[in-house]
N, C-alpha and C positions, 0 to 999 in steps of 0.2 A: 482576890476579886470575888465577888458577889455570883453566887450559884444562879442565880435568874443573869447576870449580863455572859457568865460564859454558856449558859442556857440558849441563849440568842443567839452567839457566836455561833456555836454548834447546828443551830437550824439555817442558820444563812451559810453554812457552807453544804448542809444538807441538800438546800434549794440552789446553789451553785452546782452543785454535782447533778442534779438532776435538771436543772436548764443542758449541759451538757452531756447528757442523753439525750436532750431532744435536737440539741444541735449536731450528734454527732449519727442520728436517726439520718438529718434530713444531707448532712454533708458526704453522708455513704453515694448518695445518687449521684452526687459530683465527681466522682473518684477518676471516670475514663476523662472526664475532659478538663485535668489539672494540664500543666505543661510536663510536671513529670508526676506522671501517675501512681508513679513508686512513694511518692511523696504523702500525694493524697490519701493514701492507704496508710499511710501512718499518720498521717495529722487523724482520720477513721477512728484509729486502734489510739492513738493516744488519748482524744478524748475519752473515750470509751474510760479506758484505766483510770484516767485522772478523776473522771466521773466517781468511778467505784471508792479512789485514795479517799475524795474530800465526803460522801454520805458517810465512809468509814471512820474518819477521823471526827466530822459532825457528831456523828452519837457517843465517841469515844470524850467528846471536848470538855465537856459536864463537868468530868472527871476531873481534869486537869489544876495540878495546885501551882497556881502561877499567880504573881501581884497583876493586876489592871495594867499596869504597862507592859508586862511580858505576855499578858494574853493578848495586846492588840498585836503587839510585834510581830507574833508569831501569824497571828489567822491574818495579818494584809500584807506580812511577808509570803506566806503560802499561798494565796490569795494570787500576788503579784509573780511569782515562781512559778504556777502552772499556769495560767493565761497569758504570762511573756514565751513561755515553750511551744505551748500549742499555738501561740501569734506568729512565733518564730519558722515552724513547717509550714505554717499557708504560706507566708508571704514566699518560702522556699517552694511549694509547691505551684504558686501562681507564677512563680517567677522563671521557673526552671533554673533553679541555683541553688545552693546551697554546701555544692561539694566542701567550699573552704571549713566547715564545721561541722557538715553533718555524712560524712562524704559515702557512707553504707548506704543511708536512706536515699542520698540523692542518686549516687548511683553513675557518680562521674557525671552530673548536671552541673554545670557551673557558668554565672551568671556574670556580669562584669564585674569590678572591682568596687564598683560602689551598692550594687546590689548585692554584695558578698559582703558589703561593710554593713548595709543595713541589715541584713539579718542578724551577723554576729551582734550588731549596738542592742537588736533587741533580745537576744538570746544570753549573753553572757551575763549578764545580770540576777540572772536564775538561778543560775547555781548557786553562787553565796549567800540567796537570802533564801533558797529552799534548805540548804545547809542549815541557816541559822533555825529558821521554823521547825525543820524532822530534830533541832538538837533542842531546841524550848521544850517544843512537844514531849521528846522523850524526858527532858528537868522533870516536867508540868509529870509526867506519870511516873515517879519515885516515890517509894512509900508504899505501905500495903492498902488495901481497901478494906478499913475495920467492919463497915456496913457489910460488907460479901462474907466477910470471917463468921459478922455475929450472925448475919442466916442460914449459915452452915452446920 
């Protein structure tokens, strides 16, 4: 793939991560009045992190020796991986549910059977393509960086 399109890749997840401080700024003041409060403080802290994963990964992405198709893979697999998780605790937190998956965070909240089915539809999903994305990512950085060697 062409160093200017993973260039681009890497600043739109830059500016993902950083939309996400600003959402996760204004979703703090929400916290007392989720249905389960316990919830809301994690959906807080999770953005927060996930913030920090994708600026991190953003300036790491440059780097990355991946064909065109495995660098989209990977950035709207991640992409899709963290915004279905962090989707997954509001609707858990607005809902007061969640125990059936999430059952620490919820904290023995648990919501009907189809509200426990909706979160899981949007939740499970996450895992195997954040799996596939953290295991591209780590292909995309094998090999050494001759450019760091030769400035050294």
């Amino acid at each position: 793939m062409s160093a200017t399109a993973l260039a681009v890749q890497g600043h739109r997840l830059i500016q993902i991560g950083v939309a996400l401080f600003l959402f996760t700024s204004f979703q703090g003041f929400a916290v007392p009045y989720f249905a389960v409060p316990n919830l809301g403080r994690s959906v807080h802290t999770l953005s927060g992190f996930t913030g920090v994963l994708l600026v991190a990964l953003g300036l790491v992405w440059p780097k990355l020796k991946l064909t065109s198709m495995l660098s989209r893979l990977a950035f709207w697999f991640l992409i899709f991986s963290s915004l279905a998780t962090i989707a997954g605790f509001v609707i858990a937190a607005l809902l007061g549910a969640g125990s059936s998956i999430m059952p620490i965070a919820a904290a023995g909240a648990r919501g009907s059977d189809a509200q426990e089915m909706l979160i899981q539809l949007v939740m499970y999903p996450a895992a195997p393509t954040g799996i596939i994305s953290f295991s591209l990512i780590l292909w995309g950085l094998r090999g050494r960086n001759r450019d760091a060697e030769a400035e050294a």
